[in-house]
N, C-alpha and C positions, 0 to 999 in steps of 0.2 A: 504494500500500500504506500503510493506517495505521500510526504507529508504536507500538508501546507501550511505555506510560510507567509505571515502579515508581516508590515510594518505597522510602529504602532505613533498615531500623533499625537497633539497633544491637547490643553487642557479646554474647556468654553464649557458654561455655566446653560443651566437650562432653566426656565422660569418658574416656580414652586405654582402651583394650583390654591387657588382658593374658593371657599366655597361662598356661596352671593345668595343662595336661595333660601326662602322660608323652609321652614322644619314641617316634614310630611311625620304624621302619628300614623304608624305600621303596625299590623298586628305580630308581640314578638312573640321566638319562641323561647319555653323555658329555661333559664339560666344553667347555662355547663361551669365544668370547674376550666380558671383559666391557671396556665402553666408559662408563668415568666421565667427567663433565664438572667443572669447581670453579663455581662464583660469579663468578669472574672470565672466565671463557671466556665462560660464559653471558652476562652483561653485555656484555661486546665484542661480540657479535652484534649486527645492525641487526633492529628488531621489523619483521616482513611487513606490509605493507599487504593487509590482506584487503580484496577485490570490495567495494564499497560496492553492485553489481550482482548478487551471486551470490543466488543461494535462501537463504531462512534455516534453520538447521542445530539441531538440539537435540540435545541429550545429559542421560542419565538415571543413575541409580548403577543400577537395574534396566534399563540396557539399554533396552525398550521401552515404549512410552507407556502398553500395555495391561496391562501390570503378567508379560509374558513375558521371561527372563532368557535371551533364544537370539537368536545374531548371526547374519548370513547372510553367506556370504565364503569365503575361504580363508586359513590361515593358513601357517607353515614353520617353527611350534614342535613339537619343542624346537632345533633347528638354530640360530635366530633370534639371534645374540646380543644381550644385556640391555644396555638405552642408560639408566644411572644420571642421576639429575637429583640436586643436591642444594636441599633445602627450606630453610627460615628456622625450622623447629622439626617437630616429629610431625604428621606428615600422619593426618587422619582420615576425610576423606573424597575421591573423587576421580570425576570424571565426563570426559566428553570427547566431543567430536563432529568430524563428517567436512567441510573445506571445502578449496577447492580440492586440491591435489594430496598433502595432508599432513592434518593431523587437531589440533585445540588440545582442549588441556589445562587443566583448573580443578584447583585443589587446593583444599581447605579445611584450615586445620590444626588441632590438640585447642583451640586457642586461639581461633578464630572467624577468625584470617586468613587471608585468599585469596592464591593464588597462579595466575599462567597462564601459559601456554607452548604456543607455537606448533610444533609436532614436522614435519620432514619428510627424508628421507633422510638419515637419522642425526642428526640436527642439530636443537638443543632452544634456542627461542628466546623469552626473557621474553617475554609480552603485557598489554598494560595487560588487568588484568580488575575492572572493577566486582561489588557493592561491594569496598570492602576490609575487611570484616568479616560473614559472617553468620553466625545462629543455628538456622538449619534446616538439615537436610541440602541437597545443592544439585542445580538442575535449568541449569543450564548454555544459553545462548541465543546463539548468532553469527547476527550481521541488522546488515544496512548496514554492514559493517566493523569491528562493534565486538562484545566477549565480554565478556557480563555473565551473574551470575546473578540467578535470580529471586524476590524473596524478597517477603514479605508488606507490605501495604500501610501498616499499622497495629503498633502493641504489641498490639493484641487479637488475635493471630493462633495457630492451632494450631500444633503441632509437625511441620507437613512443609511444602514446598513449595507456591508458585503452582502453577498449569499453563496452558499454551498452547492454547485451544481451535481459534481459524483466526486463523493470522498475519497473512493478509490484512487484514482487519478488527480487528486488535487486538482478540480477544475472550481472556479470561480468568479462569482462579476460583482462588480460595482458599478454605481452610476458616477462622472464626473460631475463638477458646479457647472458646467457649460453644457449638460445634456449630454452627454456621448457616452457609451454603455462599452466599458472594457469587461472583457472575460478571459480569464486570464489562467493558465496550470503553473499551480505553485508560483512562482515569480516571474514567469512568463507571458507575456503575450501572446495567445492564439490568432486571436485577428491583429496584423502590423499596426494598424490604425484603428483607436476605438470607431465603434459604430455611431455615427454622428443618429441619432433617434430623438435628440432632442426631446429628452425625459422630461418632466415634472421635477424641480428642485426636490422634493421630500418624496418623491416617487418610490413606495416599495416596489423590488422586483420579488414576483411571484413564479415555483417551480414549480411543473406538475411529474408525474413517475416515468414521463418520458423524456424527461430534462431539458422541457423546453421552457422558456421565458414569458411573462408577461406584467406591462408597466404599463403606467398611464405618461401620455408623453404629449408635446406642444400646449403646451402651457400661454394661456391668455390672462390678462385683466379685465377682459368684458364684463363679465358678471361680478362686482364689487363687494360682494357679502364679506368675504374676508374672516371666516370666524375660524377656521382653521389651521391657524397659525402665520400666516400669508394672505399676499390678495391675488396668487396665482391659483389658475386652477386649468385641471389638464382638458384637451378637444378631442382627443386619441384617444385610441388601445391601439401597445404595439405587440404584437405575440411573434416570438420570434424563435425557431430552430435553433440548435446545436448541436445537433447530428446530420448527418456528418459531417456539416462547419455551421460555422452561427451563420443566420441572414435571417433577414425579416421573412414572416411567410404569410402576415398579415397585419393591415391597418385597417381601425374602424373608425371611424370619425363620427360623433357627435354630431345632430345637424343641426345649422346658426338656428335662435342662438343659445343654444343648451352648449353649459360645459357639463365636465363629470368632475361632481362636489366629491372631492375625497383623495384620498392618498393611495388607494389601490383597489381594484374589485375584488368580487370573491366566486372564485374559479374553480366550480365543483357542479358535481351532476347535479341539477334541481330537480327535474320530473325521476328519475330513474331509468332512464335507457343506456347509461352505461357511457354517454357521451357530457366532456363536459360545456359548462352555459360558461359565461361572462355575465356578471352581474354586477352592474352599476347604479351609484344615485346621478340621476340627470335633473342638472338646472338651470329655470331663466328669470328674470327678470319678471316677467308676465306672468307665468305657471307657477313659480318656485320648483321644489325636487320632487321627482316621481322615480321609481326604481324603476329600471328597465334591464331588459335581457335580451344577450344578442348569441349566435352562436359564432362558434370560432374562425370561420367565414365574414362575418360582419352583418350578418342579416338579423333584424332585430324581431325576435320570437314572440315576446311579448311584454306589455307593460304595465304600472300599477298606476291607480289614482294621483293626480298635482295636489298639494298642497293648494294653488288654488291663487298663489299673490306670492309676489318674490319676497327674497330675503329671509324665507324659513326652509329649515332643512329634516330632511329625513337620513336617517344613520344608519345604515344597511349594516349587521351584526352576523347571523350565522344562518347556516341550512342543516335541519337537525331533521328529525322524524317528531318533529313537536305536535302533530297531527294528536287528536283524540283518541284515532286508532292506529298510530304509531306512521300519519301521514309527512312524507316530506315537505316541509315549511320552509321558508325564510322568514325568520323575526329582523325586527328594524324597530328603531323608536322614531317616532312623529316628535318633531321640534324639543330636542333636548333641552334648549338654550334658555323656554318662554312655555315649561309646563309639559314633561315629556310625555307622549302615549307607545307605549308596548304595543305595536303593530305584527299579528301575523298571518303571512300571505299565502297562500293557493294558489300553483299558476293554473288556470282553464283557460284552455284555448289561446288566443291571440292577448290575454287579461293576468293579470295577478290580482288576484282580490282579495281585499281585506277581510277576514274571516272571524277574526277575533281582536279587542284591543282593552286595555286596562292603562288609565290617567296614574301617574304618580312616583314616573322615574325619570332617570337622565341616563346619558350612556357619554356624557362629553360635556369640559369645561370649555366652553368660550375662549376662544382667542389659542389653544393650544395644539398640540399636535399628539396627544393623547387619545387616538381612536380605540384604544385597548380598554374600556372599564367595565365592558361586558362580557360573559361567555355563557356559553353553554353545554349541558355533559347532565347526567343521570347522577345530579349531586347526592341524591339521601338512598340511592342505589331502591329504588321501588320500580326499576324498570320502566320509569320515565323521565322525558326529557325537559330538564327546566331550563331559562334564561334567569343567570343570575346578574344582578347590575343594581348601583348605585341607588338611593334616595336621594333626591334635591339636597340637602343639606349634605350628603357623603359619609353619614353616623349611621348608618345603616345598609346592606343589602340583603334587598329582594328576589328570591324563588319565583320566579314565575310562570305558570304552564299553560297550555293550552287545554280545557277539560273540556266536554261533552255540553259544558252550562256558559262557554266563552272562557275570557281569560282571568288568570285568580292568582294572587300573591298566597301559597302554599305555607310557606314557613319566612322569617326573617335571622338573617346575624346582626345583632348590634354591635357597632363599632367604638372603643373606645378613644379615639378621634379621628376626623375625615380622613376620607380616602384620600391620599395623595397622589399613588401609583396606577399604572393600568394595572388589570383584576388576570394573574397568572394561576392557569391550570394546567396539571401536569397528571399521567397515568402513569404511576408507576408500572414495571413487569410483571409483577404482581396482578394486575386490573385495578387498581385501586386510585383512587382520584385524591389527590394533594391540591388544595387550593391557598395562592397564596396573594397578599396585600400588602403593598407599601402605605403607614398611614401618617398622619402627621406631628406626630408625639416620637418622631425617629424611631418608630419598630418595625419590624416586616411580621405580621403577624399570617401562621401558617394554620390552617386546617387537615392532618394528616392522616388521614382513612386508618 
C-alpha cells in the first residue's frame, strides 16, 4: 500500500457560533448518569497503539464521502449516558472514525488547534493527532497506526478539505483558491496541470465507490442571500472520472437565475434502483430554494415545492429509509435561520413532496459554514430511522421521525451548553452508533452505545 504524504500549513482562526434564538420547551427524556473526565485522568491514561495492520478508516463532519448525512448501526440513545471530555478551548469542529474495537476522535478548536482521543468503553484516551493546527474544516485519516488530518498541500488552497480517492495507491484531490481541482498520488501530480473547473471556494469534493468526483463549481454573486458563510454561490455540478484518467464527464448547470445554495449535494440513490441522483437546494431571488434532483446526465428528475419569496433557505440533510414503512426519504429543514420546519420528502413522479413536517429546529447558524449539525442513523437502535438536530437555542437535541401520524420529536438530549460543533456520528465494527458534540463550555461530549 502507498502511503500518503501531506504537507501541513498553517494557523487561521474560524469564527465561534453563537446562539440568537428564543428557547424552544422540548419534551425531555429522563435524566442519565453523566461521566466527566478532568485533564489529569485523561493524561494518566496510556495512548492505544493502533494496528499498524488494520484497514484504513476515515471520518467526515458529513458522515459520508458522498456528501449523505445517514449512519448505519444501532444506537441506545437517549439511555446512553454522556462520556464528557474536556478541551484546551471551544471546540468547532469535530469528526471521528471506527478502528479497532473503539472509535478516535479529532477535534479542531475556534483557534485552529487539534485535538484527539482514542474513545473505547467508557474510556477517553489522548492520541497524538497531526497536524497540530488547521485551517479547513477536517476530514480525519487513521492508516498505519497513526490519526492525522488532511489538509491542503499548499497556501493556495480553497476553503474545504483534501479527499481520499483509493488509499491503496495514494490517490488524492484538492480544490485550489482559484478553482482548479489537483489530484494528485502521494506527492504527485497525475494530471501536469490542475483541472481548471473553476470550483466553488468552500466547495466539498464528493467520492462515490467508483472513484469518481463530484463538486459544485462557477460560482456567482447573483443571488445575494449570503448566509452561508460567503456571498458566492455555485451554477454547476461538475462530476468528473478518474478512471482511467481524471476528465470531466459531466456538467449540469442551474438554469438563470437559480444558483445551488450550498457547499455540496448529496449523491446517493433516492428512489432505489440502484443508480445514483444528484441532489440539490436551488435558489432565486423570486422562488427562494426548492430541492431539486437531476441524474448524472444532467436531466433534472424531479423537484420539491419554492419557499415561495427569496432570501429563505431550505437545508437538504440526508436520504434515510425515514418512511413509516421503512420508505426512502430525504429530510431537509425549511428556513433554519427565521423558525426551522423538519421537512420530509417522497419523490413521485416528476414531484418531491412534502409528506411530513414538524416547526421547532434549526440545522444551521447564520453566517457560517457549519452545514454538519444534523444527522441521521437508528439512534435508540428500535429499528428506526430518526433525524437528530439542534433546538433554536443549541441546549438541546431532537429525535425526530417520521410515524404513521406525521412527524414527532420521539425523545430529547439536553445539553449542558450550546452546540458549538457540527453533530458527528460514527459506527463502530461492532454496529454500534457513537454520537459525538463539540459544545461551548470547551467539552466534546460523547454518547457511546
Amino acid at each position: 500500500m502507498s502511503r500518503i504524504v501531506v504537507f501541513l500549513i498553517g494557523l487561521a482562526c474560524v469564527p465561534a457560533f453563537t446562539a440568537c434564538q428564543p428557547t424552544l420547551e422540548l419534551p425531555v427524556s429522563p435524566p442519565v448518569e453523566e461521566t466527566a473526565m478532568s485533564h489529569d485522568a485523561l493524561t494518566a491514561l496510556p495512548v492505544p497503539l493502533l494496528a499498524a495492520n488494520a484497514p484504513p478508516a476515515a471520518g467526515y463532519t458529513y458522515q459520508q464521502a458522498d456528501g449523505n448525512r445517514y449512519v448505519a448501526g444501532k444506537g441506545r440513545l437517549p439511555q446512553t449516558p454522556p462520556l464528557d471530555i474536556p478541551l484546551a478551548g471551544a471546540p468547532q469542529w469535530v469528526a471521528a472514525a471506527a478502528v479497532q474495537e473503539g472509535s478516535v476522535w479529532a477535534v479542531v478548536l475556534a483557534n485552529g488547534q487539534t485535538q484527539g482521543f482514542y474513545v473505547h468503553d467508557g474510556q477517553a484516551t489522548p492520541l497524538p493527532l497531526a497536524p497540530a493546527t488547521v485551517n479547513v474544516p477536517p476530514m480525519l485519516l487513521v492508516q498505519r497506526g497513526e490519526a492525522r488530518l488532511m489538509v491542503p498541500p499548499t497556501g493556495r488552497h480553497g476553503d474545504a478539505h483534501p479527499v481520499i480517492i483509493d488509499q491503496a495507491e495514494g490517490i488524492w484531490a484538492f480544490i485550489y483558491a482559484d478553482g482548479r481541482l489537483s489530484v494528485m498520488q502521494q506527492t504527485e501530480p497525475i494530471v501536469p496541470e490542475a483541472l481548471a473547473v473553476n470550483a466553488l471556494p468552500d466547495a466539498r469534493i464528493l467520492v462515490d465507490e467508483r472513484q469518481r468526483l463530484l463538486l459544485l463549481t462557477d460560482p456567482s454573486s447573483r443571488y445575494a442571500h449570503a448566509v452561508l458563510g460567503d456571498a458566492l454561490e455555485a451554477t454547476s455540478i461538475t462530476l468528473l472520472d478518474t478512471r482511467p484518467e481524471t476528465s470531466v464527464s459531466s456538467l449540469i448547470y442551474a438554469p438563470e437565475p437559480f444558483v445551488i445554495e450550498g457547499i455540496a449535494p448529496i449523491w446517493t440513490d433516492l428512489d432505489g434502483d440502484g443508480q445514483r441522483e444528484i441532489i440539490v437546494t436551488q435558489s432565486s431571488s423570486d422562488s427562494g430554494a426548492q430541492i431539486v434532483v437531476y441524474n448524472e446526465a444532467g436531466q433534472q428528475l424531479a423537484a420539491g415545492p419554492a419557499v415561495g419569496q427569496g432570501f429563505r433557505w431550505r437545508h437538504q440533510i440526508a436520504v434515510a429509509p425515514f418512511g413509516p414503512n421503512g420508505e426512502l426519504e430525504l429530510a431537509a429543514v425549511l428556513t433554519p435561520h427565521i423558525g426551522g420546519v423538519v421537512e420530509f420528502y417522497q419523490w413521485q413522479g416528476d414531484r418531491l413532496h412534502v409528506v411530513a413536517s414538524l416547526p421547532g429546529y434549526i440545522s444551521h447558524v447564520i453566517g457560517t459554514r457549519n452545514l454538519d449539525m444534523a444527522a441521521a442513523a437508528d439512534f435508540d437502535g428500535d429499528g428506526r430511522v430518526e433525524l437528530l438536530l439542534p433546538a433554536p437555542d443549541l441546549l438541546a437535541l431532537g429525535a425526530v421521525r417520521h410515524t404513521a401520524d406525521g412527524a414527532a420529536t420521539v425523545w430529547t438530549l439536553p445539553l449542558p451548553a450550546p452546540l458549538q460543533s457540527n453533530l458527528a456520528v460514527v459506527q463502530r465494527q461492532d454496529g454500534g452508533i457513537v454520537v459525538g458534540a463539540g459544545l461551548a463550555n470547551g467539552t466534546l461530549r460523547l454518547w457511546e452505545e
